[in-house]
Each structure stands twice: as structure tokens, then as C-alpha cells.
Backbone as CSV, one residue per row, in Angstrom:
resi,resn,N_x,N_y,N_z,CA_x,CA_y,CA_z,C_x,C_y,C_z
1,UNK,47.442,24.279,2.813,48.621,24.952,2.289,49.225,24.120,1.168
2,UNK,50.129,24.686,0.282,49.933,24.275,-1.196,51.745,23.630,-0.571
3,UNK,51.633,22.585,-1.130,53.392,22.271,-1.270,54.365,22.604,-1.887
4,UNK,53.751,23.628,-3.160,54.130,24.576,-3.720,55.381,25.600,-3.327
5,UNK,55.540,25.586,-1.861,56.518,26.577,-0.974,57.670,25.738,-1.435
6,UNK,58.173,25.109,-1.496,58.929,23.949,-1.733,59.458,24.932,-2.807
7,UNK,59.293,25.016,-3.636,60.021,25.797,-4.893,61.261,27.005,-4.583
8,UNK,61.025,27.475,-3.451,61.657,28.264,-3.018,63.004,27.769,-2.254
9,UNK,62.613,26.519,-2.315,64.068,25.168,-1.611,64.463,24.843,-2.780
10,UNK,64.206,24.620,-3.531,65.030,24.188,-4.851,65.158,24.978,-5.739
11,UNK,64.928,26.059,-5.937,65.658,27.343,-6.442,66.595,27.857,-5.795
12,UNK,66.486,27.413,-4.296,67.770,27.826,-3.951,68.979,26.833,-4.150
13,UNK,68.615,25.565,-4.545,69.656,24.562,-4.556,70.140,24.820,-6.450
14,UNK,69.591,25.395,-7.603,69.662,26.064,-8.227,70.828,27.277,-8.281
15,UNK,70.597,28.158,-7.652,71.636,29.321,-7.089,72.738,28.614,-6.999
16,UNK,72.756,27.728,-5.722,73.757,27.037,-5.282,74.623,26.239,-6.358
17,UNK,74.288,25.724,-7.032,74.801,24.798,-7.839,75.428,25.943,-9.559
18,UNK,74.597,26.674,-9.371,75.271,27.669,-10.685,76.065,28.503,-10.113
19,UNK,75.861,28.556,-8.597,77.046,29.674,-7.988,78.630,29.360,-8.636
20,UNK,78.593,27.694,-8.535,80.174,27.324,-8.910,80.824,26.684,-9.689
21,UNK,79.543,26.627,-10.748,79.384,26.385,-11.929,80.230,27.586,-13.318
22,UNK,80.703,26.743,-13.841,81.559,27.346,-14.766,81.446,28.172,-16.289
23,UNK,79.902,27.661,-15.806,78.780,27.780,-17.211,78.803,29.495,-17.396
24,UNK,79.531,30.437,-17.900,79.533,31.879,-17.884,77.981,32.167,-18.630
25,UNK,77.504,31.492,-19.129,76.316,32.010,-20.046,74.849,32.130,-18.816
26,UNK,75.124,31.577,-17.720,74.444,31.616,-16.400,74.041,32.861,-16.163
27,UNK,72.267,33.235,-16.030,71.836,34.569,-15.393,72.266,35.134,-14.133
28,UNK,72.262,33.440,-13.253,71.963,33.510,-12.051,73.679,33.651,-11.624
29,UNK,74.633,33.207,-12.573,76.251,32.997,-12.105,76.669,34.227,-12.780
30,UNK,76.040,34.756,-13.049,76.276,36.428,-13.965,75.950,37.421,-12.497
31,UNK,74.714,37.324,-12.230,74.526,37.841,-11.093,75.216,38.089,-9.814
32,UNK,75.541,36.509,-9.288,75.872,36.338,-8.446,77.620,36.993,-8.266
33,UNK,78.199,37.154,-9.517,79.642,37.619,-10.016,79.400,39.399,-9.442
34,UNK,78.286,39.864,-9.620,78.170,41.537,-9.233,78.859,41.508,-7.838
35,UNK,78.497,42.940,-7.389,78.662,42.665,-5.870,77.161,43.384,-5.291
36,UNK,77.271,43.043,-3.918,76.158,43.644,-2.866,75.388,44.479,-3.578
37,UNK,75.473,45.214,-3.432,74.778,46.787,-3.778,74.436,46.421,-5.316
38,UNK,74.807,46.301,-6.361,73.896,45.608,-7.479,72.909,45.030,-7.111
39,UNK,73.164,44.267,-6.771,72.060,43.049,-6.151,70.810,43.278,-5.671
40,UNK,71.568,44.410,-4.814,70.583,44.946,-3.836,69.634,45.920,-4.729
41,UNK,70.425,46.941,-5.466,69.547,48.131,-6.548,68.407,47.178,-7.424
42,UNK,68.987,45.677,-8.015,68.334,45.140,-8.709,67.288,44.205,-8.036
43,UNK,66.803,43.570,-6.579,66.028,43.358,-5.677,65.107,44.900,-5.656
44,UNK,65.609,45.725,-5.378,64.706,47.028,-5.210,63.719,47.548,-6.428
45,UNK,64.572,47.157,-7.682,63.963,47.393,-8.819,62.596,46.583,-9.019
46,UNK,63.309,45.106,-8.278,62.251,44.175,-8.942,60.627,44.419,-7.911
47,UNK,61.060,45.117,-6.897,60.153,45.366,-5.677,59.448,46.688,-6.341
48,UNK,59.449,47.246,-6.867,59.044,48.704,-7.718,58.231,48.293,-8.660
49,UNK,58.819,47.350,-9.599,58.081,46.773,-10.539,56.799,45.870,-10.170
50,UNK,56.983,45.314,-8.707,55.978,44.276,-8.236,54.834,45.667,-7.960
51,UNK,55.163,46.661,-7.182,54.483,47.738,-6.635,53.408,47.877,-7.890
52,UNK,54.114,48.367,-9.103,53.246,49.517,-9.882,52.310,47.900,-10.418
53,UNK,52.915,47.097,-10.659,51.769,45.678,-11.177,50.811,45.552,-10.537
54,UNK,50.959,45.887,-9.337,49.888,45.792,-8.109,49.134,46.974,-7.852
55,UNK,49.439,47.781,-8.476,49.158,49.288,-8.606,48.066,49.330,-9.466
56,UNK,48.266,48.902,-11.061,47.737,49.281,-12.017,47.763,48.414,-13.282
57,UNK,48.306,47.055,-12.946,48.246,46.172,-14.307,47.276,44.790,-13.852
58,UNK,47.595,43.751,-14.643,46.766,42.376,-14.380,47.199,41.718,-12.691
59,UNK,46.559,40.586,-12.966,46.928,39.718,-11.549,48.075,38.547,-12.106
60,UNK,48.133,38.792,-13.581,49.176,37.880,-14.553,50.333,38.843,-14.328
61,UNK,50.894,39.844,-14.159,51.647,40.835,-14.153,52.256,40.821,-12.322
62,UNK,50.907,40.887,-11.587,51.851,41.191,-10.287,52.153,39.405,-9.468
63,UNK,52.010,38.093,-10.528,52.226,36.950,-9.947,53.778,37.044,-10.840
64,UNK,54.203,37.478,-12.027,54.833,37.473,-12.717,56.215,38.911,-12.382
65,UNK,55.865,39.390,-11.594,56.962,40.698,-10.912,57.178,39.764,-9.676
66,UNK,56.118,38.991,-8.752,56.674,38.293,-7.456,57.568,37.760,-7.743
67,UNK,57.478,36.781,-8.611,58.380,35.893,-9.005,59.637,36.213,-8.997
68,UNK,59.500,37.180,-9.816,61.031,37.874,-10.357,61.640,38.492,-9.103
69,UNK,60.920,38.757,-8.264,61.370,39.585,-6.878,62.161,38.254,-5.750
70,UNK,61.099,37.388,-5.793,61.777,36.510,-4.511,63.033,35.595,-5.232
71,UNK,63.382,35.687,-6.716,64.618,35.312,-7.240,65.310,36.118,-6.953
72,UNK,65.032,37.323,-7.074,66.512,38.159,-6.945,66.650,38.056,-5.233
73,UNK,65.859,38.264,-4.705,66.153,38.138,-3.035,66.894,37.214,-2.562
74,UNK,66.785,35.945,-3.464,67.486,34.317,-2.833,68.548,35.015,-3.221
75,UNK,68.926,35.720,-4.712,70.120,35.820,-5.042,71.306,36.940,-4.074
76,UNK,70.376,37.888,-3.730,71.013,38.717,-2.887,71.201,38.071,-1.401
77,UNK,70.180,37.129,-1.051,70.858,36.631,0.041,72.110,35.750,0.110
78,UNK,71.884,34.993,-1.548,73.305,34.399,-1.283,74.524,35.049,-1.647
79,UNK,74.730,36.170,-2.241,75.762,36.672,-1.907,75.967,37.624,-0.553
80,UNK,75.255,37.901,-0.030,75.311,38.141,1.454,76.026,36.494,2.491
81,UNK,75.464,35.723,1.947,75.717,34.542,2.564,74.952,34.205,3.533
82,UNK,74.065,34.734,3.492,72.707,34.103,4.714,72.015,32.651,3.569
83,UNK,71.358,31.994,4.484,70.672,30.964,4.014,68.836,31.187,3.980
84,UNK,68.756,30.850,3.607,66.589,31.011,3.243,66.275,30.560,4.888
85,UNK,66.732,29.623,5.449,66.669,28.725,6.335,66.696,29.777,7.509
86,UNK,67.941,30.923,7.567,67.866,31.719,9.037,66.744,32.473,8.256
87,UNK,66.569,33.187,7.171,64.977,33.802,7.907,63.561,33.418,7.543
88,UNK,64.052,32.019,7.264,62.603,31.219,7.470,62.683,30.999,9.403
89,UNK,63.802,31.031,9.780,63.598,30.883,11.273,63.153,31.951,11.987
90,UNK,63.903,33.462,11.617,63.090,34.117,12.134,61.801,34.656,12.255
91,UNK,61.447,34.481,10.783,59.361,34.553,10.744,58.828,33.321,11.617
92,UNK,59.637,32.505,11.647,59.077,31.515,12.852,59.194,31.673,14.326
93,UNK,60.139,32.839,14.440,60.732,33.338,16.037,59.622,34.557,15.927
94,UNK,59.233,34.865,14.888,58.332,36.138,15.107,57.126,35.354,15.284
95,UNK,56.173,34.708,14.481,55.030,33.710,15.030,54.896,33.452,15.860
96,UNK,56.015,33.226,16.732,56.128,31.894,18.184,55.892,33.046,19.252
97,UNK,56.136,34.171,18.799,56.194,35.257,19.654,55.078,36.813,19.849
98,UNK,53.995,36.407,18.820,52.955,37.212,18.669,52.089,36.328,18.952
């Protein structure tokens, strides 16, 4: 397994740190300023876009829609206020349990 997963811990410390950051020119502090349901339409979008890449374009296209998908997800989780951490626990409560 690639140590690579790791990226997904420090993008979230990323989020975190532009969450309260003052920097207005911020994608991620632009974002995070929406509410829920943005968030959420724009996670769904990016999940549509991963679909049809995977559908009908390159393997450069649907590594390049993931991407964009599990950013917006950190982002929608942190304005939900969950942490990566509870549902990295529960895919681990689901493992422990199949």
C-alpha cells in the first residue's frame, strides 16, 4: 500500500488552516463561506463528472475528476463538522465486521 493515503491528512490540515484564514482570495475559504447544500450540489457535481470520465473519457480524466471529488467531500465534511477520522473509523467498524 502506497503512503500516498497520507495526502488526504494533509489536505485536510489545508482546509483547516484556510478555514480561518483571512486570505478572501482562498478557493477552499470561498467554499467553505457557502452553506450545506452548495457544498453538497457541488460534491454531487463533482461525482457526475467523475461518472461520465469513467464512462467515456481517458484514465487522465477519471484520476483528475477523483481528485476534484474527494476535495470537495473533505470540504463538505468540514462544514458539516465531521472529521475524515469518524469515517475513516467507520469503514474500519465495517471491515472489523464483514
Amino acid at each position: 500500500m502506497s503512503n500516498n493515503i497520507k495526502i488526504l491528512d494533509d489536505l485536510w490540515q489545508v482546509i483547516e488552516e484556510r478555514s480561518s484564514s483571512p486570505d478572501s482570495d482562498s478557493y477552499t475559504k470561498t467554499m467553505l463561506e457557502k452553506d450545506a447544500n452548495t457544498l453538497a450540489r457541488k460534491m454531487g457535481e463533482e461525482a457526475i463528472e467523475t461518472i461520465v470520465a469513467a464512462i467515456g473519457q481517458s484514465r487522465s480524466d477519471v484520476i483528475n475528476e477523483s481528485a476534484d471529488l474527494l476535495f470537495h467531500w473533505l470540504l463538505l465534511i468540514k462544514k458539516l463538522e465531521i472529521s475524515p477520522d469518524e469515517v475513516y473509523e467507520e469503514l474500519t467498524r465495517r471491515r472489523n465486521s464483514s
